[in-house]
Residue frames as qw, qx, qy, qz and C-alpha x, y, z in Angstrom:
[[0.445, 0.300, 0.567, 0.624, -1.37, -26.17, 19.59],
 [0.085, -0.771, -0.208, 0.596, -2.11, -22.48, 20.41],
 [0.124, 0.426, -0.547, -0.710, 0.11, -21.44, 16.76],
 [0.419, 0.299, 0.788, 0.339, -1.44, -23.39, 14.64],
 [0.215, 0.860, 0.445, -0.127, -4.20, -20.77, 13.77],
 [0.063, 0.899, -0.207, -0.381, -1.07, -17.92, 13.29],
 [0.331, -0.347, 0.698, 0.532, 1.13, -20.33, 11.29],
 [0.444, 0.395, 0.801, 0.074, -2.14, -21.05, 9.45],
 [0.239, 0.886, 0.329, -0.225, -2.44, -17.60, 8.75],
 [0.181, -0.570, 0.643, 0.478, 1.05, -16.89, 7.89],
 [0.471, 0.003, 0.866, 0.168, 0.89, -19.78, 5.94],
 [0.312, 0.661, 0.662, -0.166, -2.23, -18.30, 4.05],
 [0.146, -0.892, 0.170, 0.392, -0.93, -14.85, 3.24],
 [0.339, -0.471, 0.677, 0.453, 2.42, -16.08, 1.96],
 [0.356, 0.134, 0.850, 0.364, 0.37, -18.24, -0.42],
 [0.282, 0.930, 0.185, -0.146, -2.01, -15.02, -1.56],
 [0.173, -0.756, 0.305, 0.552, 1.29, -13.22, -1.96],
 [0.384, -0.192, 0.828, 0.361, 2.89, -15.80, -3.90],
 [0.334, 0.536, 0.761, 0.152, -0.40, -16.08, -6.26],
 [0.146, 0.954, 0.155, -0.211, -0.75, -12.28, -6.65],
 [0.199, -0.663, 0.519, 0.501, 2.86, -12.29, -8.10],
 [0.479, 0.109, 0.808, 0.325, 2.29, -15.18, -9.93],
 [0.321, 0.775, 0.542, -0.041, -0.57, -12.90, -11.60],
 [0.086, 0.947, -0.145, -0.275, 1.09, -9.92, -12.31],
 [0.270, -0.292, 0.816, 0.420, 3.87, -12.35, -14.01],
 [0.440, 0.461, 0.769, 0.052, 0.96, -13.61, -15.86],
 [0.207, -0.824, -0.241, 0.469, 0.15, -10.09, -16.24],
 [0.210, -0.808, 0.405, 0.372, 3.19, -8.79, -17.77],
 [0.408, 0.064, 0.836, 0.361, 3.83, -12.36, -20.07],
 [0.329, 0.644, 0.655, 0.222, 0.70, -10.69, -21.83],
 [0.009, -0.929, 0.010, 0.369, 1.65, -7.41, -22.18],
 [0.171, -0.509, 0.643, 0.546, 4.86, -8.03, -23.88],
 [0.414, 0.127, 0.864, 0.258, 3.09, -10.63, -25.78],
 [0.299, 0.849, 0.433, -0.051, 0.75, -7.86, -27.45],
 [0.122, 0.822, -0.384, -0.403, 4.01, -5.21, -28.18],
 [0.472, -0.165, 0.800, 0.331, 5.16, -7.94, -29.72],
 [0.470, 0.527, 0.633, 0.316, 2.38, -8.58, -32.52],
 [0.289, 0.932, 0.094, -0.197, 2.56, -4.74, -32.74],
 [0.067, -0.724, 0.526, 0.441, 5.90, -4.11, -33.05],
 [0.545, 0.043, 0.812, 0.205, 5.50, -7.22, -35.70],
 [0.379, 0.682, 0.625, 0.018, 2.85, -5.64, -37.29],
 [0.058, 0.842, 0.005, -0.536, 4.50, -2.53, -37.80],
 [0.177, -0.524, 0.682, 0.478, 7.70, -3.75, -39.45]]
């Protein structure tokens, strides 16, 4: 079981990636969600 450790790391990685997107979707849901109340507030 020599891979284990590199699939673990793969494995590890992939699931940073996957969370660091997941943030910047987060990210981005709150960005729009603030031009919104402006562009609300203007009109």
């Amino acid at each position: 079981m020599s891979f284990s450790p590199g699939l673990w790391n793969w494995d590890y990685s992939y699931n940073n990636k996957l969370a660091h997107i997941h943030k910047l979707k987060k990210t981005e849901d709150m960005i729009l969600m603030v031009l919104q109340i402006f562009t609300a507030g203007r009109y």
